[in-house]
N, C-alpha and C positions, 0 to 999 in steps of 0.2 A: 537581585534579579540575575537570572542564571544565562549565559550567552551557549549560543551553541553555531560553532562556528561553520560545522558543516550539518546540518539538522536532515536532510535526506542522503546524505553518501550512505544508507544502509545498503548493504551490499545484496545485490539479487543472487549472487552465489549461494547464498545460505538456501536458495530453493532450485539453482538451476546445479543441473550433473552435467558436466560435458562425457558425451560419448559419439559416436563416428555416428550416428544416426542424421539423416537433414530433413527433420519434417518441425516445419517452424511452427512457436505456440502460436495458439489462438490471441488474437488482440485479448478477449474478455478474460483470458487468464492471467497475461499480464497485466490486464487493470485490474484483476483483483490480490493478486498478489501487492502491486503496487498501493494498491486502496492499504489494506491492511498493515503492510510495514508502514509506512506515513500514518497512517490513525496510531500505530502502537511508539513510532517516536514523537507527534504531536503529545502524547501524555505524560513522554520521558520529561520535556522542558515544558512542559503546561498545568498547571499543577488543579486548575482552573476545572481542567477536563481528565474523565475517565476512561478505559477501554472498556465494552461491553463483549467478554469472550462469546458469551452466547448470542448474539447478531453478526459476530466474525466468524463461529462456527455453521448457524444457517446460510450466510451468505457462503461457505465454505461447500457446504452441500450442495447448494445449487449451482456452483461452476463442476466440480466432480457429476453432475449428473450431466450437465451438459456436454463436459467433456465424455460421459458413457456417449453419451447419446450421436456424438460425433466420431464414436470407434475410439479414443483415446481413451486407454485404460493400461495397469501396470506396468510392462517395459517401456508401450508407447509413452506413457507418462513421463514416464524416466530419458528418454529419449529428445524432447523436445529443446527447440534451439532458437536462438535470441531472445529469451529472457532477458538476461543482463544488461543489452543494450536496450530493449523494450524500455525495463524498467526506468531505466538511467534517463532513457526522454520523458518519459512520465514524472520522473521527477524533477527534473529541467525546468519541464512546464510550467508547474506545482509553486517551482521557487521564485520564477520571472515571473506569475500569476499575483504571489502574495509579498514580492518584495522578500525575500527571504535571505538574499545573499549576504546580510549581515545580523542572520536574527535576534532580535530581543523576546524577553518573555511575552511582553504586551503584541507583539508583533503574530508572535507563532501562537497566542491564545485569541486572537482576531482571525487565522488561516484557521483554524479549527470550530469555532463558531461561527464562519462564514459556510466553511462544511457543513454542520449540524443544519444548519438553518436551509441549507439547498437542497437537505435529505441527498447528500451522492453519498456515493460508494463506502467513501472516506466519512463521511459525516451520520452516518446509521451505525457503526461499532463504533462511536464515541457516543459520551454522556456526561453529563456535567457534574463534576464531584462534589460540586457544593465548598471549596475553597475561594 
């Protein structure tokens, strides 16, 4: 059984850009960012459950449109600010929700099929591997 000592420190860096810009994201952007890293390290220590790229791609589209549809689009994209703290309470939550702070495999493959089962964010680009 595999420990994973910090299971969501995925860094939101990897999606936010710092530049002098100050127009903060949208909540539903950082819950879907968020949604999706957590669904793609749920599978890392879960072997139980799979990622579904094409329910992370559509749910992908439809924050991209919403964001059009909000005027946010290429620099503004790039521009936007408190991701990283967004995410980081998002997954705060996430860990104090499901007991996380010492995870075990049984632990984080119970936070993951608790997902699926609630149909959120998190729980529609996973799928079960059949392991």
């Amino acid at each position: 059984m595999r420990r994973a000592a910090h299971i969501l420190s995925l860094p939101a860096s990897l999606w936010a850009v710092s530049v002098a810009a100050e127009t903060s994201a949208p909540d539903y952007y950082i819950e879907a960012l968020f949604a999706v890293s957590t669904a793609e390290t749920l599978t890392e220590f879960c072997p139980a459950v799979g990622f579904d790229p094409r329910a992370a791609n559509a749910q992908a589209e439809g924050v991209l449109n919403r964001l059009a549809e909000d005027g946010i689009t290429g620099d503004a994209l790039l521009s936007l600010t408190g991701i990283e703290a967004g995410v980081a309470d998002l997954q705060a939550a996430f860990t104090e929700r499901y007991a996380l702070a010492n995870p075990t495999e049984d632990s984080i493959c119970a936070a993951a099929q608790a997902e699926m089962t609630a149909g959120s964010a998190i729980g529609r680009v996973l799928v079960e591997s059949g392991q």
